[in-house]
C-alpha positions as CSV (number, residue, x, y, z in Angstrom):
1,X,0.0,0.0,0.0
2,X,2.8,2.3,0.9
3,X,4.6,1.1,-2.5
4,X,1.2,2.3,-4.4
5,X,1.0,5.6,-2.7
6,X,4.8,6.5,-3.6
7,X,4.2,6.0,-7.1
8,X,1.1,7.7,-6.8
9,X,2.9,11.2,-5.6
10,X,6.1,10.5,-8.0
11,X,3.6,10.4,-11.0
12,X,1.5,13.5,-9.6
13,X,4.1,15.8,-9.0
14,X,5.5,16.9,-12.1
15,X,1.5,17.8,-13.2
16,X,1.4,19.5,-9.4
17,X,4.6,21.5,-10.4
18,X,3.6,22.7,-13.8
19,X,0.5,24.0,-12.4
20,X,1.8,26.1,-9.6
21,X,4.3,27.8,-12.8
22,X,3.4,31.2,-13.4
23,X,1.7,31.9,-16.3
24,X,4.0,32.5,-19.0
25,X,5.4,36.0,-20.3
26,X,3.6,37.7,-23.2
27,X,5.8,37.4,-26.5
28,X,7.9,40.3,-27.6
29,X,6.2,43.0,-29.1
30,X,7.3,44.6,-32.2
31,X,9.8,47.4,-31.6
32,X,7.3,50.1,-34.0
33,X,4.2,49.3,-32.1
34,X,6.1,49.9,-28.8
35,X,7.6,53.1,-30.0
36,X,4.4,54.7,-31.1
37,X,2.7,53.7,-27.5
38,X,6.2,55.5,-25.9
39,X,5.7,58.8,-28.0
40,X,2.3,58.7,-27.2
41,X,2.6,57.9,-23.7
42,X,4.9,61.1,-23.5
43,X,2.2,63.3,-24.6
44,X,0.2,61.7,-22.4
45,X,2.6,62.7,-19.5
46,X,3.1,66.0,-20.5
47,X,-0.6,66.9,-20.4
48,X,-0.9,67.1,-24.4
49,X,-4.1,65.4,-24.4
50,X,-5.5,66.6,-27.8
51,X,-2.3,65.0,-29.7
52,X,-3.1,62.0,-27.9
53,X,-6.6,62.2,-29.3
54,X,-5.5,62.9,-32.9
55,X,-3.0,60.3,-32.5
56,X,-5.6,57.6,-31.6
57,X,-8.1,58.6,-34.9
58,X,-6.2,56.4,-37.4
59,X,-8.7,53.0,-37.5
60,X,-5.7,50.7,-37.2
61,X,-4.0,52.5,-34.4
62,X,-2.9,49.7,-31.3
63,X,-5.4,49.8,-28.5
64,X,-3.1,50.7,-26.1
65,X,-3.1,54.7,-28.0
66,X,-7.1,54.3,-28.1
67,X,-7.0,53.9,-24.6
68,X,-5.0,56.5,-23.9
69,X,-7.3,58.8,-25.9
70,X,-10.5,58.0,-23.7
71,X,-8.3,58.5,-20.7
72,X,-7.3,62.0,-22.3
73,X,-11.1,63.0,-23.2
74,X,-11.9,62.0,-19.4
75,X,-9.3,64.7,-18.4
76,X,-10.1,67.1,-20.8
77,X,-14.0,66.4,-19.6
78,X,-14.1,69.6,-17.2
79,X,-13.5,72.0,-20.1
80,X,-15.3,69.9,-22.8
81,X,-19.1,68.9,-22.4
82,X,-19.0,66.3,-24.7
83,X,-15.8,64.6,-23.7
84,X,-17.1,62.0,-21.7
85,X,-19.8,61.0,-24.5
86,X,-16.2,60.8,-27.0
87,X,-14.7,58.8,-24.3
88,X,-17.6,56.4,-24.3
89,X,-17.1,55.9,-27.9
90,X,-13.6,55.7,-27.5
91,X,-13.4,52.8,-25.3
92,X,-16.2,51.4,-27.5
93,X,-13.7,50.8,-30.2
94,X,-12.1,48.5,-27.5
95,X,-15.0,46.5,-26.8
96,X,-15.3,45.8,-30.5
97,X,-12.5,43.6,-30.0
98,X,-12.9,39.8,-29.8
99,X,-13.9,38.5,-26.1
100,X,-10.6,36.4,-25.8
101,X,-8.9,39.9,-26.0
102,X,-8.2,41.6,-22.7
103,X,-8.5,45.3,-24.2
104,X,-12.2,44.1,-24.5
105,X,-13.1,43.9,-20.8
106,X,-10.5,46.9,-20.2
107,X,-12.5,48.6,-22.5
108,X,-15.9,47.7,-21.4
109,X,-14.6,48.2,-18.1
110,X,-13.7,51.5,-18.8
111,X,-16.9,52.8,-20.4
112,X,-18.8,51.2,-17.4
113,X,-16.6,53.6,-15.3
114,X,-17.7,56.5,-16.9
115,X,-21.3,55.7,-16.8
116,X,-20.9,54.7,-13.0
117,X,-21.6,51.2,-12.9
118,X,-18.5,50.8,-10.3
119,X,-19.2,47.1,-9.7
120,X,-19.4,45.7,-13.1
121,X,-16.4,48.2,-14.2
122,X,-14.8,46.1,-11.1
123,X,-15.7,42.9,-12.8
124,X,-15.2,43.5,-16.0
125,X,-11.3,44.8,-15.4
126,X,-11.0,41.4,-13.2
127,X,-12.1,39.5,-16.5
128,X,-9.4,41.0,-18.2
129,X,-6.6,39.7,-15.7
130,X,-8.4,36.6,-16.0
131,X,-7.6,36.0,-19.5
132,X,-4.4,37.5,-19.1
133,X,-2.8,37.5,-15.9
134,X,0.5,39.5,-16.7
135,X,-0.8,42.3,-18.6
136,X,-0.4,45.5,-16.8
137,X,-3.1,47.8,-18.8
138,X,-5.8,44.9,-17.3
139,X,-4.6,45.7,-13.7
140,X,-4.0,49.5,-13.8
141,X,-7.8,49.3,-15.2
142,X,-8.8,47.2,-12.0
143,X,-7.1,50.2,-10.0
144,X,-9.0,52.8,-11.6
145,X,-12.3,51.0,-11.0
146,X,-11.8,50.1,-6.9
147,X,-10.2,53.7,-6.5
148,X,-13.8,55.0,-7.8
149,X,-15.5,52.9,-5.5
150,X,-12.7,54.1,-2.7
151,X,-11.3,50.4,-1.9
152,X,-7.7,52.3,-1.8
153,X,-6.0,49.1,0.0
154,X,-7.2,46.7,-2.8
155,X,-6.8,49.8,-5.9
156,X,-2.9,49.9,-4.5
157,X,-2.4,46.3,-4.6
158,X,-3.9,47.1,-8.3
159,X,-1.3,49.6,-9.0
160,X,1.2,47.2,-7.4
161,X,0.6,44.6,-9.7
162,X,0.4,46.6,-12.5
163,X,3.8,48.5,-11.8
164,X,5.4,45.4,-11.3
165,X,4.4,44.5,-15.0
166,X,4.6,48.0,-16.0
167,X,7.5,49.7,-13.9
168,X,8.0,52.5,-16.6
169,X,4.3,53.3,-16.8
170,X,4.4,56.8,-15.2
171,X,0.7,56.9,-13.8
172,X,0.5,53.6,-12.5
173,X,2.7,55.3,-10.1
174,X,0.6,58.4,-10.2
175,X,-2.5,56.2,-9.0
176,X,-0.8,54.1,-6.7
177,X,0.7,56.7,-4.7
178,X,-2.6,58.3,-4.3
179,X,-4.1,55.1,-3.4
180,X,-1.6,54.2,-0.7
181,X,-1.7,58.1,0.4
182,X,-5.9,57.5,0.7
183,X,-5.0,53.9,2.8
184,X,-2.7,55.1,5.5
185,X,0.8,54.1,3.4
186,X,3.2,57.4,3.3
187,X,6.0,55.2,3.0
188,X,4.8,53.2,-0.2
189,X,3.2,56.5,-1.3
190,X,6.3,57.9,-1.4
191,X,8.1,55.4,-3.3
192,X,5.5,55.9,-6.3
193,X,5.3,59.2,-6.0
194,X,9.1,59.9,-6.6
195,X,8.9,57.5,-9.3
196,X,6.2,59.2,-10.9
197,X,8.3,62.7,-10.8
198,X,11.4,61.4,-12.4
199,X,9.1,59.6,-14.9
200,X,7.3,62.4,-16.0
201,X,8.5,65.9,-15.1
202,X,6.5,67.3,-17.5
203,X,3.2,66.4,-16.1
204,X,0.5,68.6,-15.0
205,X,-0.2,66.5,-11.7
206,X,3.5,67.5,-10.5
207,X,2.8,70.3,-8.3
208,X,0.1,67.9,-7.1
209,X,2.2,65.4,-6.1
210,X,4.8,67.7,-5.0
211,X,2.0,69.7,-2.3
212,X,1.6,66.2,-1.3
213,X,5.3,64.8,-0.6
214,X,6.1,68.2,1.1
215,X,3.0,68.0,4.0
216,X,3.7,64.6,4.2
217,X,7.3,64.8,5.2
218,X,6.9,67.7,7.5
């Protein structure tokens, strides 16, 4: 009996050890796409939000640019009565993509966000890291949708993730340091928050986040 379990385990484990493997990295992406997303990201950080919106109108544009553009119409939203309606159809165009995609949910998440349905925003940006675990836009997503519903310990562990996949993304340091500011964490806050300056001193949150660091170190 003994003899039988042994052989049991010995043949179980190597199918127990592959399934505790992390899931595996995305493949390299090609070197163009990822240097229009950097030149647009750059805008992006230096509050140039219409260029990021023109840069997102071509029809075959990556959806990482389209979702920066809905993100820049949601910004530009307090001077522009109709941005929020173009950022509805803007992550729309992400929804159009097939359901095995994660810039779908990301994107349906998204326009749920805007049209305040905080829960299923919450659940839809899950589906996307369910599909694809290491994918950083599907858990900076997730930490936009539990910092709207103020759940700032679970939106930092969001912004955790999604640094740790993303550690030159400038506002998933923006968002977590706000996050672990809301929850009680100057010392994590601070970490993101210097990050975020040296990442993008052009941005128009930097005074913000400046104001911020100086109270919080008197």
């Amino acid at each position: 009996m003994t003899r039988t379990l042994g052989s049991l385990a010995a043949a179980l484990l190597p199918a127990m050890l592959l399934a505790q493997e992390p899931p595996p990295a995305p493949p390299p992406e090609d070197p163009a796409l990822v240097e229009q997303r950097q030149a647009v990201e750059r805008l992006f950080e230096a509050g140039r939000h219409q260029e990021v919106i023109a840069a997102a109108a071509a029809p075959d544009i990556q959806p990482a640019v389209v979702y920066m553009a809905a993100q820049s119409q949601l910004k530009l939203s307090a001077t522009s009565q109709a941005a929020q309606a173009q950022a509805i159809q803007t992550y729309q165009r992400l929804e159009a993509r097939p359901t095995d995609d994660p810039w779908h949910f990301i994107g349906l998440s998204g326009r749920q966000l805007v049209q305040n349905q905080i829960e299923p925003a919450i659940a839809s940006a899950r589906e996307a890291i369910a599909r694809a675990p290491m994918f950083g836009p599907a858990h900076y997503q997730l930490g936009l949708s539990l910092a709207r519903a103020q759940r700032w310990p679970e939106a930092a562990a969001a912004f955790e993730a999604a640094a740790m996949r993303r550690p030159g993304h400038a506002y998933t340091h923006y968002y977590a340091g706000l996050s672990y500011y809301r929850a009680g964490r100057p010392d994590q806050m601070s970490v993101h928050f210097d990050q975020f300056l040296k990442l993008a001193p052009e941005a128009p949150e930097r005074p913000e986040v400046q104001s911020i660091m100086r109270t919080i170190r008197r």
